[in-house]
N, C-alpha and C positions, 0 to 999 in steps of 0.2 A: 504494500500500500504506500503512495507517495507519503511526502509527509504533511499536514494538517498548515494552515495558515495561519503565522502570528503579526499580528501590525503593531511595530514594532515605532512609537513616537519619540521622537528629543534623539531621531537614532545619531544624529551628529555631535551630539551634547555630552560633557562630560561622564556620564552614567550609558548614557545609549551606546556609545562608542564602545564599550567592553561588552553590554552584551549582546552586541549585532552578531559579531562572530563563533560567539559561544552556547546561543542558542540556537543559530542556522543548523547543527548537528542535526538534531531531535525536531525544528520545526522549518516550515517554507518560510524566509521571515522576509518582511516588508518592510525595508526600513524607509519612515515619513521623516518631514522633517524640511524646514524653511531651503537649504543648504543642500537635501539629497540631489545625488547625483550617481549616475550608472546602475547595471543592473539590477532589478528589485528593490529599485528606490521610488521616491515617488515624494512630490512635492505636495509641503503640507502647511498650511498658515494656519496658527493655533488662536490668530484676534478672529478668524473669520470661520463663521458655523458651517457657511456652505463648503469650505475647503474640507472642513473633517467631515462632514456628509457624504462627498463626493469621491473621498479619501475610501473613506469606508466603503462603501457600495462596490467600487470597484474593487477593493481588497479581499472584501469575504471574507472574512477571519477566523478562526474557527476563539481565537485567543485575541487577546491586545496587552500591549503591555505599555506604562503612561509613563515614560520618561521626561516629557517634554514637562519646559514651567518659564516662568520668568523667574529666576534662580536666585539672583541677588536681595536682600531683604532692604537695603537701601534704595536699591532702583526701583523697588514695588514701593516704596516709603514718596521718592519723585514724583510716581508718575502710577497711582490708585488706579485710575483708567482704564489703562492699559493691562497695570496687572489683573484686574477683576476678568476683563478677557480671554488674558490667558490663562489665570490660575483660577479662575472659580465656572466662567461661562463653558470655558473648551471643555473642562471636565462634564459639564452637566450636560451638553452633549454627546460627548462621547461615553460615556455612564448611558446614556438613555439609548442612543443606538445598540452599546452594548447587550442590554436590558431585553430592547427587544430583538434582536439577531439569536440571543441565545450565545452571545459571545464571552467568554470566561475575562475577565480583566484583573490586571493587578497594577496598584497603581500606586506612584511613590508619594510619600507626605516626608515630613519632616519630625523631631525634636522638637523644634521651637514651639508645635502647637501648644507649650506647657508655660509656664510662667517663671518658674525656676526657682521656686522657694522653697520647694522639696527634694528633688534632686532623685536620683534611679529609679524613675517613674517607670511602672505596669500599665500593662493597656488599664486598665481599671479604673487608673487615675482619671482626673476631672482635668478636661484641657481649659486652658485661661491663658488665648495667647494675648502677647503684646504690642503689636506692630499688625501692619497692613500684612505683610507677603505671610504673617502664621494663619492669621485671621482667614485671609483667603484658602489656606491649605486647611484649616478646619471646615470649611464652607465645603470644600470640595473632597472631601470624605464623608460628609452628611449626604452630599449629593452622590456618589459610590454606593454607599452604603443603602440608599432609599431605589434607586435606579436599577442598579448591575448586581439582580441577584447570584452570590456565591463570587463575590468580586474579592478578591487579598489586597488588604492598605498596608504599605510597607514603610512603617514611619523608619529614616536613617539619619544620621548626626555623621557633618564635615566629614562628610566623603573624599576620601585621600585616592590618588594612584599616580601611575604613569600619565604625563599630558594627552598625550595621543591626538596629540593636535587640537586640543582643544582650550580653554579657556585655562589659566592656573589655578591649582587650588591653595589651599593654604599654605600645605609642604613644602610646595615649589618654589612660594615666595621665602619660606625660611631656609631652605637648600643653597638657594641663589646665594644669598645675604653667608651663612655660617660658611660654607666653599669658598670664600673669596677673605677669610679671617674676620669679617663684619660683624660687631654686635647686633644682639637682635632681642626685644622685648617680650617678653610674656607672662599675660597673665596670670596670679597667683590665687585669684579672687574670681574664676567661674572654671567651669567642668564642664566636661561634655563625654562623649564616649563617639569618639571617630568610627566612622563606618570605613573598613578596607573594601576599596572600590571592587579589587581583584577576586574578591568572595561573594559579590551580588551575583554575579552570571549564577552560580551554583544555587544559590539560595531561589532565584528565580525559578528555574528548572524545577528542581525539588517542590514548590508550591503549585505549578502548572501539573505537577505530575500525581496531586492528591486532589481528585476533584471533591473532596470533604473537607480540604480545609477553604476558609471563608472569616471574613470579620479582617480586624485592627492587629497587627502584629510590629512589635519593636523590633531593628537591627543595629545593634552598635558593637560597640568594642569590650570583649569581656572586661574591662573594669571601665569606672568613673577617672578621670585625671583631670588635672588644671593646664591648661595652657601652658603654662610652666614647665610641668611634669609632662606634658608631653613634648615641647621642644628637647627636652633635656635627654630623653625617648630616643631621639630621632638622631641626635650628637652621639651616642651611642652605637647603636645600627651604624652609622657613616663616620664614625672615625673625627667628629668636628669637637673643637673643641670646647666643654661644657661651661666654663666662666665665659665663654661668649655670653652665653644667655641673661638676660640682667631682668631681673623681677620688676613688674611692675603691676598697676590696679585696673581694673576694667571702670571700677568705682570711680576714677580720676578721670577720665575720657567723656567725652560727648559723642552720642553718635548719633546718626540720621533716625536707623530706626532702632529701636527699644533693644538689648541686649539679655537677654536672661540669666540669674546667677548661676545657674545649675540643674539643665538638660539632660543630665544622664540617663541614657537610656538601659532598663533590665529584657536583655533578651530572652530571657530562659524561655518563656512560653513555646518560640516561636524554635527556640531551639531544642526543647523535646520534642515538637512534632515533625520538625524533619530529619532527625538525628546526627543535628551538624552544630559544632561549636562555634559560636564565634570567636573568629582570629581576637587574641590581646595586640596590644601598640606594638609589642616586639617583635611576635610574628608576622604583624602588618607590615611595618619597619624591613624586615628580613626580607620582606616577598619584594618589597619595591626594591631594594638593594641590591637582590637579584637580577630583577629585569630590567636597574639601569645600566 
């Protein structure tokens, strides 16, 4: 039997970009996307309803998987508009076609939906985001959730990897900087639990492949750290050296939009039903270290 159709959004975007190649295996994938280009690609504009209408119909999908967003929390902070567009309208869309095609979805959310007063939230917790671009990614997991029955939300925290020609993430910007002997600041005063980029392709597969699981699931990094604790992380793995890093406060900063003290995400759920751990910073650390 050939293999079944997945449409495959954001495939040009930091998160799509690793798993376009890693789920082609096991499915026909479609990768959409502002930017696609060449075989089994297909151009996809996520401000405009009739693009992923058009997108779809023609895709047939038996699956979708929702990488696409307006990514940055300051740029949805600029320009509400827009983000609403892309992070609340394209989902409620693409959920409702989902919905009715009978098409399985999984779709990415974030950490942030939390407010960060409590810190290694369960799905269980009470989301209370702070800014525009969380606010919208809760909107558009209600809208998942109500739409796209048997649909997987894949809430992830600062997604690390290889660039892959794509935008930089964090890592990259502190790689850059600690490589060349450069100080570099980090916070001591908020947490997070980074999602290793190079473990979502798996994680995906694995959900696509239990048509029982369904609902709100956490991916991060087996433990909680501070910005700090994770640059100091990363000097380790790559040999940089550790009094580069100079402590500083998130507390002391302004930023555009709202920052939260403490997003740590608890995977376990998500990791006893696929029987896969998630990577800690080190082994995260280690896998990129590899493949630079």
């Amino acid at each position: 039997m050939p293999p079944q159709t997945l449409l495959l959004t954001g495939a040009t975007g930091f998160i799509g970009r690793r798993l376009a190649p890693e789920l082609a295996g096991a499915w026909r994938v479609v990768q959409a996307s502002r930017t696609a280009s060449g075989p089994e690609s297909v151009r996809l504009d996520l401000e405009d309803g009739d693009s992923i209408r058009r997108v779809f119909e023609q895709a047939r999908p038996a699956a979708v998987v929702h990488a696409g967003a307006l990514a940055l929390p300051d740029d949805c902070e600029r320009d509400p508009v827009l983000a609403r567009r892309v992070n609340r309208d394209a989902v409620r869309t693409l959920a409702g076609l989902c919905g009715e095609a009978g098409a399985r979805l999984v779709h990415f959310s974030t950490d942030l939906v939390f407010d960060g007063e409590k810190g290694w939230y369960d799905e269980d917790d009470a989301a209370a985001p702070l800014c525009v671009y969380a606010r919208l990614k809760l909107d558009s997991e209600e809208a998942v959730l109500s739409l796209a029955p048997g649909a997987v939300i894949l809430r992830v925290a600062s997604v690390y990897g290889r660039p892959l020609g794509t935008r930089p993430c964090f890592i990259d910007e502190l790689r850059q900087a600690l490589s060349k002997g450069e100080p570099i600041a980090a916070f001591v005063d908020q947490w997070r639990s980074p999602t290793c980029g190079d473990q979502l392709p798996e994680v995906v597969l694995l959900c696509l492949a239990d048509p029982d699981l369904e609902g709100i699931f956490h991916w991060g990094a087996a433990q909680r750290s501070s910005r700090f604790e994770t640059a100091l992380a990363l000097c380790r793995a790559f040999g940089y050296d550790e009094k580069l890093v100079r402590p500083s406060r998130a507390g002391d900063k302004r930023f555009l939009a709202a920052r939260p003290r403490d997003t740590s995400l608890d995977s376990s759920r998500l990791s006893a039903a696929l029987g896969l751990a998630p990577l800690s910073l080190e082994e995260g650390f280690a896998r990129l270290r590899e493949a630079s």
